[in-house]
C-alpha positions, 0 to 999 in steps of 0.5 A: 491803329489796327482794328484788333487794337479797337475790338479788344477795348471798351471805348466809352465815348461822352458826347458819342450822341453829338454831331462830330460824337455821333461820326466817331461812334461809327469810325470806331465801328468802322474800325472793329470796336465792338464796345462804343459805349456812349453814356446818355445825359439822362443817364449820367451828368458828367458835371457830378463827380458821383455821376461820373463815378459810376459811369466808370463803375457800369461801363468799366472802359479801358479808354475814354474820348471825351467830347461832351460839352456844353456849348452855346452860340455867342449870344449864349456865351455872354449870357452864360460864361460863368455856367459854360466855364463851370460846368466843361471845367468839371466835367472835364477835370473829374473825368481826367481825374477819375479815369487817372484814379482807375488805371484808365488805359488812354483818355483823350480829350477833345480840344476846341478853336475857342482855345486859341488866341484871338489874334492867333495866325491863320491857319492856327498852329498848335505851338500858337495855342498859349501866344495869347488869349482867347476872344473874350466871347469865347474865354470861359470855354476855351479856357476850361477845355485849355485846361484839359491839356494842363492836366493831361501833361500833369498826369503823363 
């Protein structure tokens, strides 16, 4: 896309202070955006939908990439699969639905490897993303992000 594309939208970036977030900050930039907006956790906690309604309501974009997550190593997944399945559920499925609600222009939501089967082939190809379920460690975040793409087709 051209850079008159990007410096004629306000592009709300969740995740925008995180490591791959932080990088997509500046290509937008980069690229002529003059609107990257990145809603700070302090601000805004994308697991509430009054929240994410507001964000919305200040930021008013006309697209969102959606990076946020709460994320955690192995050890963190078994301690908390429930929390990690939860919570990026929510935040993901309100901010899809939200920004569906408003006439969002484009939202784009950002996927992750725990998505994949575990046995899937490398390297991993996007028509084997539902020949199998994910490693058992992984499921409840891979799981919840899986869904983003369901309610992504929904809505199309």
């Amino acid at each position: 896309m051209d850079s008159q594309f990007w410096s004629k939208r306000r592009i709300v970036v969740t995740g925008g202070s995180g490591f791959l977030g932080s990088y997509l900050v500046e290509r937008l930039q980069q690229r002529g955006c003059r609107e990257a907006l990145v809603p700070q956790h302090g601000d805004y906690d994308l697991r509430h939908i009054a929240d994410i309604r507001r964000m919305y309501e200040v930021m008013n974009p006309d697209v969102v990439i959606h990076l946020a997550a709460i994320v955690g190593g192995i050890g963190a997944n078994r301690e908390r699969p429930a929390e990690f399945f939860y919570d990026n559920l929510m935040m993901g499925v309100q901010l899809l639905h939200e920004g569906w609600r408003r006439g969002l222009e484009k939202f784009v939501a950002i996927g992750t490897i725990c998505a994949y089967p575990k046995f899937a082939p490398t390297p991993f190809r996007e028509e084997d993303l539902w020949n199998g379920y994910p490693e058992e460690t992984n499921a409840p975040y891979g799981l919840a992000k899986k869904m983003l793409l369901v309610q992504s087709q929904a809505y199309r």
